[in-house]
C-alpha positions in Angstrom: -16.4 -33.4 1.5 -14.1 -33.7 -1.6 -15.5 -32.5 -4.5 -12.5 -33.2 -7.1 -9.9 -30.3 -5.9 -11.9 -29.2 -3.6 -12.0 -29.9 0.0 -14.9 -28.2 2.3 -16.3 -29.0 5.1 -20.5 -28.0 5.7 -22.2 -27.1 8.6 -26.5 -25.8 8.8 -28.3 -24.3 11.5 -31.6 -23.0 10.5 -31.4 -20.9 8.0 -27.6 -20.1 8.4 -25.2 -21.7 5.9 -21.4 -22.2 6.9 -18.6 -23.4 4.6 -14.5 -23.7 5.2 -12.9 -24.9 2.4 -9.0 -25.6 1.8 -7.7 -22.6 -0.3 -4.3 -22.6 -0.5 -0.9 -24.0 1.5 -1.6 -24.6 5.2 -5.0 -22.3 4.5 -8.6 -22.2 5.1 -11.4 -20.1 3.6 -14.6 -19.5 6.1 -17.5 -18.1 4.3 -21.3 -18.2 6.3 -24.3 -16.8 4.8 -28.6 -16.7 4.7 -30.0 -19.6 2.7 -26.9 -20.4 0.0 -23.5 -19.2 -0.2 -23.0 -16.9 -2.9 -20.1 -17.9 -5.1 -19.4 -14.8 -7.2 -19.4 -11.9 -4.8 -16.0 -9.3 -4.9 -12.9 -10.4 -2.9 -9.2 -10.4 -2.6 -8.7 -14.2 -3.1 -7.7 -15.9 -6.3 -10.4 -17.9 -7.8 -8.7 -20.9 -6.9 -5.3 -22.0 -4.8 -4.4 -25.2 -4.9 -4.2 -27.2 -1.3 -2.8 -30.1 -1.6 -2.7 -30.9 1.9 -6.0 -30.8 3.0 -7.9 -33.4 4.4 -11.9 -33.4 5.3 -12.4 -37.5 5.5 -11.9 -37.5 9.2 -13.9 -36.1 11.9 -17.5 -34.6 10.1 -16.6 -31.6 11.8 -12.6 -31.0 11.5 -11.0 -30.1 8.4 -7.2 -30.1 7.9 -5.1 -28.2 5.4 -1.3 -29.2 5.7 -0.1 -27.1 9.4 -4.0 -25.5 9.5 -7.0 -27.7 11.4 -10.3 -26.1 11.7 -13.2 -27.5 13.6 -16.7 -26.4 14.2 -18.2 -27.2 17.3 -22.4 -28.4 18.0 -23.3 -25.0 18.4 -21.2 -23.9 15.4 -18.4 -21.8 16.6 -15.1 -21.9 14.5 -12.0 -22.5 16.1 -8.2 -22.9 14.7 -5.5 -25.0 15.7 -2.0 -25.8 14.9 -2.6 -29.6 13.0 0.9 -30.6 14.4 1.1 -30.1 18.4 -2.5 -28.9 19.0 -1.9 -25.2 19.9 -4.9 -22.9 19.2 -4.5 -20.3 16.9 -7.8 -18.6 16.7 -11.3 -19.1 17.6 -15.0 -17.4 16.7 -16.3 -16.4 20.1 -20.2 -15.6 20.9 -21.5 -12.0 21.5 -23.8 -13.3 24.4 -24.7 -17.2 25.5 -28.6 -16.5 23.7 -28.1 -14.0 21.2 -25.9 -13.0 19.1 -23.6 -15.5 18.2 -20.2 -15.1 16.9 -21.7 -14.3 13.6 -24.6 -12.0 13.1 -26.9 -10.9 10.1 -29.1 -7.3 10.7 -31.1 -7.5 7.7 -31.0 -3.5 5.9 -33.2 -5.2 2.9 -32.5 -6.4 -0.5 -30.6 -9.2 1.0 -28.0 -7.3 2.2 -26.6 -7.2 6.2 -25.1 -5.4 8.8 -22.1 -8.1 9.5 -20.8 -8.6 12.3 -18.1 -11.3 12.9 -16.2 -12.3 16.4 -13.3 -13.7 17.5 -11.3 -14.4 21.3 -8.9 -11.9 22.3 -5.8 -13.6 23.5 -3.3 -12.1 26.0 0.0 -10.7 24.9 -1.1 -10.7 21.2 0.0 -8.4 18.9 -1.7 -7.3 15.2 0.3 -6.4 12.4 -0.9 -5.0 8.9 -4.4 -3.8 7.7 -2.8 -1.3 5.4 -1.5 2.4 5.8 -2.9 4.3 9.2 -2.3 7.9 10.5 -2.3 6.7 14.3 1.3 5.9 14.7 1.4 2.9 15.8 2.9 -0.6 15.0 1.3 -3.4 16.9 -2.6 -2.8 16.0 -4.2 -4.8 18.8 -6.4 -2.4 21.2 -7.1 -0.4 18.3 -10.4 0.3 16.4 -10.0 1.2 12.5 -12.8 2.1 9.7 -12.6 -0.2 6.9 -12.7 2.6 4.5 -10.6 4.7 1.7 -9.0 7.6 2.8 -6.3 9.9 2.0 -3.3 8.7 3.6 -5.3 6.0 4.9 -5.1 2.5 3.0 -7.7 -0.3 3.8 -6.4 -3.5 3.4 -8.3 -6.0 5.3 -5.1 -8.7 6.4 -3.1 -8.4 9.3 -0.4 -11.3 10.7 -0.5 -12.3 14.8 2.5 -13.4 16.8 0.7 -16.4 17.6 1.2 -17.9 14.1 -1.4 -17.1 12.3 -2.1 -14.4 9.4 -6.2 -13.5 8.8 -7.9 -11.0 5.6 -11.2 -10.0 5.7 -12.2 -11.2 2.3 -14.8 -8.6 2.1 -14.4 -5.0 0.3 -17.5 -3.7 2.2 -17.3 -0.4 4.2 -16.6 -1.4 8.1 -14.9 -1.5 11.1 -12.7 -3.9 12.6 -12.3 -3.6 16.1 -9.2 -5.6 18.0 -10.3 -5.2 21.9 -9.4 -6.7 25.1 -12.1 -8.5 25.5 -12.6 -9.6 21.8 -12.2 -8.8 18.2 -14.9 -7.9 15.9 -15.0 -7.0 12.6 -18.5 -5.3 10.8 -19.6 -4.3 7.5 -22.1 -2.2 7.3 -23.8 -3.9 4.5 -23.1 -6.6 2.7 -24.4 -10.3 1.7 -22.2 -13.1 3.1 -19.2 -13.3 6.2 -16.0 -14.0 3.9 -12.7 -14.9 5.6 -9.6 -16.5 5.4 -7.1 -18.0 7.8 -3.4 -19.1 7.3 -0.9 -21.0 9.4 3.2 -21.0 9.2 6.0 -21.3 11.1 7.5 -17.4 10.9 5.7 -14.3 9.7 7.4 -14.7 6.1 5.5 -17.6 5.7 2.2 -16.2 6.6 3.2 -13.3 3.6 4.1 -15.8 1.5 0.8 -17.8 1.6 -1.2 -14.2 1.8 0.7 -13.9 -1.9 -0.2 -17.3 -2.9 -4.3 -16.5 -2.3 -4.1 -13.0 -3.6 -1.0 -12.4 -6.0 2.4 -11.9 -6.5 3.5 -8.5 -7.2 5.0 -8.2 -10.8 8.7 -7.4 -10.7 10.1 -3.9 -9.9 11.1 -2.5 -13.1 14.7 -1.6 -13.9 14.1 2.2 -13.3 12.4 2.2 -10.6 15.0 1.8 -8.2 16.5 4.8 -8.6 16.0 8.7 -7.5 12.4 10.5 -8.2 12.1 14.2 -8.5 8.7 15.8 -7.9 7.2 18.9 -6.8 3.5 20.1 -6.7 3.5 21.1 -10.0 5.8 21.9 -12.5 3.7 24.4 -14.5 5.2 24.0 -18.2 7.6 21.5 -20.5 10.0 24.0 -20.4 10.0 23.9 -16.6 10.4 20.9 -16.2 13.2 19.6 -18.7 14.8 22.7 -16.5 15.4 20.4 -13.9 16.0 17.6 -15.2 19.0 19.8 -17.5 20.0 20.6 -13.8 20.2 17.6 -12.7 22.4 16.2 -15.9 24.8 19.1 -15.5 25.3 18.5 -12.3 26.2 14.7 -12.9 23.3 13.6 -10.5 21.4 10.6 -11.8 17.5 11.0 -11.7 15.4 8.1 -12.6 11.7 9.6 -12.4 10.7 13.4 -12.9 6.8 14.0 -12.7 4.4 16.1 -14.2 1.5 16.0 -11.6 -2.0 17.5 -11.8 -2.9 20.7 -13.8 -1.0 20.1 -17.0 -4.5 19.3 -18.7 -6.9 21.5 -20.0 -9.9 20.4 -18.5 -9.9 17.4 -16.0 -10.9 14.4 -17.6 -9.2 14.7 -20.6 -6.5 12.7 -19.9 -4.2 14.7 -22.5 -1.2 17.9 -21.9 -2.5 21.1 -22.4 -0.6 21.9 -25.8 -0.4 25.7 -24.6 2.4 24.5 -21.8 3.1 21.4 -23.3 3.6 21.6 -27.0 5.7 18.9 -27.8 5.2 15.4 -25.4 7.4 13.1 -27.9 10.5 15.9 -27.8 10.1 16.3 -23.9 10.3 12.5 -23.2 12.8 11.8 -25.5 15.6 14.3 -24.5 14.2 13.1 -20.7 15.0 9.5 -21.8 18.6 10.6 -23.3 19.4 11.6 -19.8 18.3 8.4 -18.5 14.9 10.4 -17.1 11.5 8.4 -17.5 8.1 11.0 -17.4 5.4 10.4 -14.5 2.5 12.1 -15.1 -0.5 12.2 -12.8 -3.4 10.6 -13.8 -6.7 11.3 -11.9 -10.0 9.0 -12.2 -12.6 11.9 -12.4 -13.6 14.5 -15.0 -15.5 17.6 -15.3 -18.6 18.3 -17.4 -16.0 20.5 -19.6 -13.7 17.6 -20.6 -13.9 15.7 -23.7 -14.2 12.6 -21.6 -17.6 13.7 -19.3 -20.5 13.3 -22.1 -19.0 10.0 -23.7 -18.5 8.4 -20.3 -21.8 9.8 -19.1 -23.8 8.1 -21.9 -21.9 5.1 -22.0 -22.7 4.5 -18.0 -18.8 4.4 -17.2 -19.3 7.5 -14.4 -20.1 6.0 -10.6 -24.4 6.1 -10.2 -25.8 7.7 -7.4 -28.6 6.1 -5.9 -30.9 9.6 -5.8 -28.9 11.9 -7.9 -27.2 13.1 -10.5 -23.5 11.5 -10.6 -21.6 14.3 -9.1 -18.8 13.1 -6.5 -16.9 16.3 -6.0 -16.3 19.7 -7.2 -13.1 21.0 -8.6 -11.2 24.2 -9.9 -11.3 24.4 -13.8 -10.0 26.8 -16.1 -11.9 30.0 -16.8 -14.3 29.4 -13.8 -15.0 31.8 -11.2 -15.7 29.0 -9.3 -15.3 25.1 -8.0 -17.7 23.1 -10.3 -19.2 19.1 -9.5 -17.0 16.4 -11.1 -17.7 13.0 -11.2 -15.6 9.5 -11.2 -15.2 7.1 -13.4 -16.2 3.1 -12.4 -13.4 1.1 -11.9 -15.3 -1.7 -11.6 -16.9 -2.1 -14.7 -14.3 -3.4 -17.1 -15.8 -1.3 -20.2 -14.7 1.7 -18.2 -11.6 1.0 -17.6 -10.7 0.0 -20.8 -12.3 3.6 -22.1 -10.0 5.2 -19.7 -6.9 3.0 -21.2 -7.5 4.0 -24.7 -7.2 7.8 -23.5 -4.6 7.1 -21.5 -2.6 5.0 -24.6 -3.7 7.3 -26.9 -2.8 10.7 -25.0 0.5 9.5 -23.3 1.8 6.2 -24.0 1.8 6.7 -27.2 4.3 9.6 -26.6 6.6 7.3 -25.1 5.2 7.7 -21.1 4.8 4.4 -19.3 5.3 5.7 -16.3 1.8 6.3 -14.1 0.7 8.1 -11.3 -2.6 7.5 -10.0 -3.5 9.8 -7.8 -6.7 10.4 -5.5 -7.6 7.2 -6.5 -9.6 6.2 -3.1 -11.3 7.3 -4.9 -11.5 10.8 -3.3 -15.0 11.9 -2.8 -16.9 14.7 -0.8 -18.3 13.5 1.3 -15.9 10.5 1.9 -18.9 7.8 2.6 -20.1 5.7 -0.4 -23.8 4.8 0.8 -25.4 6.7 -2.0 -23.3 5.2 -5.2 -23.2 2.2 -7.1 -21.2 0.6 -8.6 -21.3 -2.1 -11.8 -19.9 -4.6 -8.8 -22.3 -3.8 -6.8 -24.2 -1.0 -3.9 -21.5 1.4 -2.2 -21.3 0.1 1.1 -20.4 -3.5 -0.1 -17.9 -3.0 -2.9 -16.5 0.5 -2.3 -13.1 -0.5 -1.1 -12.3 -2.2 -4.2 -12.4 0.9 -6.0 -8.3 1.9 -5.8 -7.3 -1.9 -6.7 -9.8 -2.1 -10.2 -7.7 1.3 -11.0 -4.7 -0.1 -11.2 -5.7 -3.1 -13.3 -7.4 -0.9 -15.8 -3.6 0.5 -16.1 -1.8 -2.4 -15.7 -3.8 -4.9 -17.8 -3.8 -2.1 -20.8 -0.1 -1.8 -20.5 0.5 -5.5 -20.6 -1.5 -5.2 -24.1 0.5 -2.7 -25.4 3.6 -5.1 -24.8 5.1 -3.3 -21.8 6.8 -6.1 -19.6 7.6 -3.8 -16.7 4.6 -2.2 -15.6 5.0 0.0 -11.8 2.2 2.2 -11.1 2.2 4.8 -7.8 -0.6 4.8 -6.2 -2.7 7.1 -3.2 -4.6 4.2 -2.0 -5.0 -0.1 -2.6 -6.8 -3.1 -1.3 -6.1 -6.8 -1.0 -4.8 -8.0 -3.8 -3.2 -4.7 -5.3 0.1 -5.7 -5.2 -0.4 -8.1 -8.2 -1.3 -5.2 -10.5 2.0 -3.9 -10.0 0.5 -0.8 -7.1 2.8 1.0 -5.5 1.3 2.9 -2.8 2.7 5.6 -0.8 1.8 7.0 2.3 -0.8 10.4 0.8 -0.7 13.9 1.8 1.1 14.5 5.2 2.4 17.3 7.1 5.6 18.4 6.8 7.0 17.8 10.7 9.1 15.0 12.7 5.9 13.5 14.4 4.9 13.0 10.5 7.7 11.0 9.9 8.2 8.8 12.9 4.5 8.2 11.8 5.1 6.9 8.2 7.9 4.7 9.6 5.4 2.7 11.3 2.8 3.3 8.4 5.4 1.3 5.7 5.9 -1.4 8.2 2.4 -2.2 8.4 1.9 -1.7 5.1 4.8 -4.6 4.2 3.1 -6.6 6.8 0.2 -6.1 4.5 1.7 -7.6 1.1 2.7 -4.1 -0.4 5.8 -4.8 -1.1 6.5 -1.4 -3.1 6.0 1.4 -1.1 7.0 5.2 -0.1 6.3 8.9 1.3 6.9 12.2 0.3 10.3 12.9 1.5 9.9 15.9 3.5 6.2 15.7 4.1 3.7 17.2 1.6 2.3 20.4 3.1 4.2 23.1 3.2 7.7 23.4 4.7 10.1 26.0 3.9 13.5 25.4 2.0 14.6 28.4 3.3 14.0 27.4 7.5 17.2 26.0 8.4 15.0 23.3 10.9 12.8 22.7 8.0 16.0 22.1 6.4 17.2 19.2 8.9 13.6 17.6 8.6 14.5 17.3 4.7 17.6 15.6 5.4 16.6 13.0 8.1 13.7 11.9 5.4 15.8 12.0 2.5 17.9 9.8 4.7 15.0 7.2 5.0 13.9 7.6 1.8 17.2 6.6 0.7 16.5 2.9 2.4 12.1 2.7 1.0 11.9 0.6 -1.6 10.8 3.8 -4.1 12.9 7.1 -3.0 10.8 10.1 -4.3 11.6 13.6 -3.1 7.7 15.4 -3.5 5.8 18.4 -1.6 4.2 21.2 -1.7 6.8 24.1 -0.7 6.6 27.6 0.5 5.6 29.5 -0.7 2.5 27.5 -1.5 -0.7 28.8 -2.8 -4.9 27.9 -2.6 -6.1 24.8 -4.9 -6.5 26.5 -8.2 -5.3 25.9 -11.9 -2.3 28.3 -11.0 -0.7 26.5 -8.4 2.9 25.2 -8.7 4.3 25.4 -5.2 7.5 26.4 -4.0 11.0 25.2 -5.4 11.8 21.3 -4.3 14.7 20.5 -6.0 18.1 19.1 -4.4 19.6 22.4 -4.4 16.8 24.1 -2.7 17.5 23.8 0.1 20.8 25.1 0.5 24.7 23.7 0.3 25.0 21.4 2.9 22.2 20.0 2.5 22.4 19.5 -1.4 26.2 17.6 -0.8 24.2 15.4 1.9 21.4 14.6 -0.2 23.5 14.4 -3.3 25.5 11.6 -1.3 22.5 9.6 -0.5 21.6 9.5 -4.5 25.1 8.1 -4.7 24.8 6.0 -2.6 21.3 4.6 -3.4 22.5 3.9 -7.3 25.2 1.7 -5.0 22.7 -0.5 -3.6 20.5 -0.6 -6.9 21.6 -4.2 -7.9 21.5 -5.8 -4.2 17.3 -3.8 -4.1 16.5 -5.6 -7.6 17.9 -8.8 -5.8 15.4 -8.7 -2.7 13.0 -6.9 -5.1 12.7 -10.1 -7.3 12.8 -12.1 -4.0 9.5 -10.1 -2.8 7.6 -10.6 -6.3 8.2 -14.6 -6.2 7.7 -15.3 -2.3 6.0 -12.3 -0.6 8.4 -11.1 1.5 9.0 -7.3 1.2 12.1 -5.4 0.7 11.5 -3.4 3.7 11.4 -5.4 6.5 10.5 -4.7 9.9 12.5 -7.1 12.4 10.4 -9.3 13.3 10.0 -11.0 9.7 13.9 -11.7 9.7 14.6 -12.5 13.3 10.6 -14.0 14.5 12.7 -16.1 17.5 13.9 -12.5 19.3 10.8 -11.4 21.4 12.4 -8.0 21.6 12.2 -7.6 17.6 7.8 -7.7 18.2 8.2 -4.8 19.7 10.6 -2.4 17.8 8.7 -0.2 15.5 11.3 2.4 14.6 14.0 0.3 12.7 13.7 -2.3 9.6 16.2 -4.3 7.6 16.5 -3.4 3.7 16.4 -6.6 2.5 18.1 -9.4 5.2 21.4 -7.6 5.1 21.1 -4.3 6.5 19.8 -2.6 9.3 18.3 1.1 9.2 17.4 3.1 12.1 16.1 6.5 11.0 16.7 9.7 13.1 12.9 10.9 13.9 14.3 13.2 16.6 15.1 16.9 16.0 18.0 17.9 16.7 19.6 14.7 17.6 23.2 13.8 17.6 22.9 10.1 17.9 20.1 7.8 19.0 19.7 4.4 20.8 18.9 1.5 18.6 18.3 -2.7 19.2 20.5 -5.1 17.3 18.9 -8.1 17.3 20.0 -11.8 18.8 21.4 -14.8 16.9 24.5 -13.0 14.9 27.0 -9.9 14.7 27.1 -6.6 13.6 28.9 -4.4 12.6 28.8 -0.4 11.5 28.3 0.7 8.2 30.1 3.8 9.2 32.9 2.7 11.8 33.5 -0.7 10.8 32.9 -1.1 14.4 31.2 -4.6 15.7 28.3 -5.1 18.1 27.3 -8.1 19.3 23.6 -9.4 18.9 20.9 -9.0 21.4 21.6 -5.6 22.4 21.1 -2.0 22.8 23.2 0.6 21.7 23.9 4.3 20.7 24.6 5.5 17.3 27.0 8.5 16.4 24.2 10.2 13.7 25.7 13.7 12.8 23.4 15.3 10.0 25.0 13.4 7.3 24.5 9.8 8.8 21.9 7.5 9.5 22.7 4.8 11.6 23.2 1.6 9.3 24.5 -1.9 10.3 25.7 -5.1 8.4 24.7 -8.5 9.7 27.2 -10.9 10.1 29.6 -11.0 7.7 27.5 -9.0 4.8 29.1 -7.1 2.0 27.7 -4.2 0.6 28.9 -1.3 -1.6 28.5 1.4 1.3 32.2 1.8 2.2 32.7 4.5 -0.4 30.0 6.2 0.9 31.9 6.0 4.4 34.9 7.1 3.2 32.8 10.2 2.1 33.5 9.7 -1.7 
């Protein structure tokens, strides 16, 4: 059926309602429902993409959207095929030949479901995406993942197969999705309607560059971002921290980002400095901006009965509901309290509220000259973790819960696009489909300070670029704990520092020894550059050099990733999709298509093995020596080097750094 731009194709059976409709270049949207297909519900997709391709005047049954052709067979299973040379893709497979189908409705009342939606497992495939996960690995298939907010754990609902095809659970409902041998499933606990969409393309970068299309291209990475971040867990007072950014200045080291994180209020959820330890905002963040320095500061969605904030937002009906109590969501250390008291969170969904929380926000710390935002905890991070009890202005907790980090942002980035700021970044703790168009930056949460941490958030940041984040990072050098004074603690510091050097943000933060309990006198131990000793400080020092180097070539693939999709940190596979070996290596990316990184996640190493992929040369960032393509190799990697290779015949600005200038 063509309904002017639209082109969908129907199918009934009882009192099931099924609908695919074009949406978007070589792309079709699969939505099944109870009685009538609800139109409004929350999702990832853009309310419309344009297909010009498609075509539904054929076959009653087949619809075809440019390389994309989906059928739907007597007994109303979904299946997906290559329109060109007929090669399946993907295809809706039944629980049991009686009962259930591939899609399956538990009623929990109110017209909500327990959803359940399956596909075939295919052999040999392998899964890439769904956001940020602590298992450690790269290729999701076999696995079985809650679709739910964490710490350190980012739900985002799209992953892209090797066998041409990318997929997003167009549903924000709490879940599962489970990618098994003998089938995939994916389940939300409750919701109203099965909501999903499937894209075709040639090469990975295409599925990523449709994904972008449906759900939004990510603004463009602001001039100082690029650069080097200091943080720490807290620095207590103004005076502290211009310290260390005068430190930094002195010592000729460009910083682009120093952060005041949690504790500088008063109360929580007042979304102001404490004037006691921070008497003069405008001062600080003009002498910080004379050094070339912009001002984080840490920005939490939740306040405590004792803020300024908690009875307006309370009365207004900005705070989450729960469903049979009052709305407390957490407790929380305040000032003058012998003990942890309940907080609550604000509702992200309803547009009133964020707006409330933009006017503090403007008012408190724009208006001193901070556009810089960190939005921390912003899961958000409740005890306990499960939304069934809450609701929200979008709707019950099970079904709209994972929205929750994405709303945040906008709140921020829509309020700063008001104020006339054109380059709008924000660092965030958790996202959703569709983040990435409010200018989200996500990195990788609270993790431990050790080697199996890092070889973990290697993999974590290649998922989460196969996920359309195309800003993210971790806390160099883990966040709990480790000791600047440990000399292996030491070596862990460099080898991330390393990495960081080659994440699209590069952001030194942790929690040091020696540390102390949660409380409103917390500041951690020291985390600067020359913490941790001299030979680490010239290393690091070299890798800031050498980062402000590559500054212009990042902006160059960053404004590549905001207008196509395609991330600066890229695992293989998206630049060389034609070497079956590339599927497979999880421990190396490029930076951008012109370098090759392969971190040392080993301790103690001297060197390690690395693949350098078919179809062109290489050639050693450090040696000048050239590889060919296609092969395996070992890298020299004293302390002071990460292995790095040039393709082909690139030219970067790394041969001072070789040279050790």
């Amino acid at each position: 059926m063509v309904d002017g731009t639209r082109v969908t194709l129907e199918y009934a059976a009882g009192h099931e309602r099924l609908r695919l409709e074009a949406w978007g270049e070589d792309s079709i949207r699969v939505r099944a429902s109870q009685a009538q297909i609800a139109e409004e519900l929350p999702g990832a997709l853009a309310a419309t993409c344009p297909a010009p391709s498609a075509d539904a005047t054929g076959d009653r049954n087949t619809l075809v959207n440019g390389k994309l052709r989906a059928q739907i067979s007597s007994d109303g299973l979904v299946s997906f095929w290559r329109s060109d040379d007929g090669r399946e893709l993907l295809s809706e497979q039944k629980a049991h030949f009686w009962w259930p189908g591939p899609r399956l409705h538990l009623a929990n009342g109110n017209g909500h479901y327990r959803i359940e939606q399956r596909f075939k497992a295919y052999d040999g495939e392998k899964l890439y995406g769904l956001g940020q996960h602590l298992h450690g690995e790269f290729n999701q298939k076999g696995l079985v993942m809650d679709l739910v907010q964490r710490n350190a754990e980012v739900s985002i609902p799209f992953m892209v197969s090797n066998r041409g095809y990318g997929f997003l659970w167009n549903s924000p409902a709490v879940g599962r999705v489970e990618l098994a041998n003998n089938g995939t499933r994916w389940v939300s606990d409750s919701a109203r309607q099965i909501d999903y969409w499937v894209t075709a393309g040639d090469k990975p970068a295409d599925l990523l560059s449709h994904y972008a299309d449906a759900t939004g291209h990510a603004p463009d990475l602001p001039s100082w971002a690029s650069g080097f971040w200091q943080s720490k867990l807290r620095y207590r007072t103004q005076e502290e921290l211009l310290g260390v950014a005068r430190e930094y200045h002195r010592r000729g080291v460009p910083l682009a980002v120093i952060v005041s994180d949690f504790f500088h209020w008063e109360h929580l959820g007042d979304w102001s400095f404490d004037p006691s330890e921070w008497p003069d905002p405008v001062a600080m963040v003009s002498e910080l901006k004379s050094m070339g320095t912009e001002l984080m500061v840490s920005v939490w969605p939740c306040a405590s009965p004792l803020s300024v904030n908690y009875q307006p937002m309370l009365e207004s009906g900005f705070l989450i509901a729960s469903e049979q109590s009052p709305p407390v969501h957490s407790t929380w250390p305040e000032r003058g309290m012998n003990a942890w008291i309940g907080i609550s969170f604000y509702d992200s969904t309803n547009p009133a509220a964020r707006d409330y929380i933009w006017e503090q926000v403007q008012k408190n710390y724009h208006n001193a000259g901070i556009r810089v935002f960190w939005l921390d905890a912003c899961e958000p991070e409740m005890k306990p973790g499960y939304p069934a009890g809450l609701r929200f202005a979008a709707g019950p907790g099970l079904e709209v819960a994972n929205l929750y980090p994405r709303e945040h942002a906008r709140g921020f980035y829509e309020g700063m696009l008001r104020c006339g700021e054109e380059e709008v970044l924000l660092l965030c703790r958790s996202g959703w489909a569709g983040s990435q168009r409010y200018g989200a930056a996500i990195w990788s949460g609270d993790t431990p300070s050790t080697f199996e941490s890092l070889r973990v958030q290697v993999r974590a940041g290649l998922n989460m670029a196969m996920s359309g984040i195309p800003w993210w990072t971790a806390d160099i050098g883990g966040f709990f704990k480790g000791d600047p004074d440990d000399p292996e603690y030491r070596e862990l510091l460099v080898r991330w520092f390393e990495y960081g050097a080659f994440c699209p943000l590069f952001r030194l933060h942790g929690d040091r020894l020696p540390n102390a309990a949660m409380g409103t006198d917390m500041t951690g131990g020291p985390n600067e550059i020359w913490s941790f000793g001299e030979e680490a400080c010239s290393i690091l020092t070299s890798y800031i050099f050498l980062r402000e180097r590559l500054r212009p070539y990042l902006h160059a693939q960053a404004r590549e990733a905001s207008r196509t999709g395609i991330p600066v940190m890229r695992p293989l596979l998206l630049e060389f999709p034609q070497d079956k070996r590339c599927w497979d290596v999880d421990d190396e990316f490029m930076f951008g298509p012109d370098l090759l990184v392969a971190p040392v996640l080993e301790q103690h190493a001297s060197g390690r093995s690395l693949y350098l992929p078919a179809g062109t040369e290489w050639t050693d960032a450090w040696t000048g020596a050239r590889e060919p393509g296609g092969a395996v190799v070992t890298a020299s990697a004293p302390l002071e080097r990460i292995p790095l290779f040039l393709r082909g015949g690139a030219q970067l600005d790394i041969a001072l750094f070789v040279n050790g200038n």
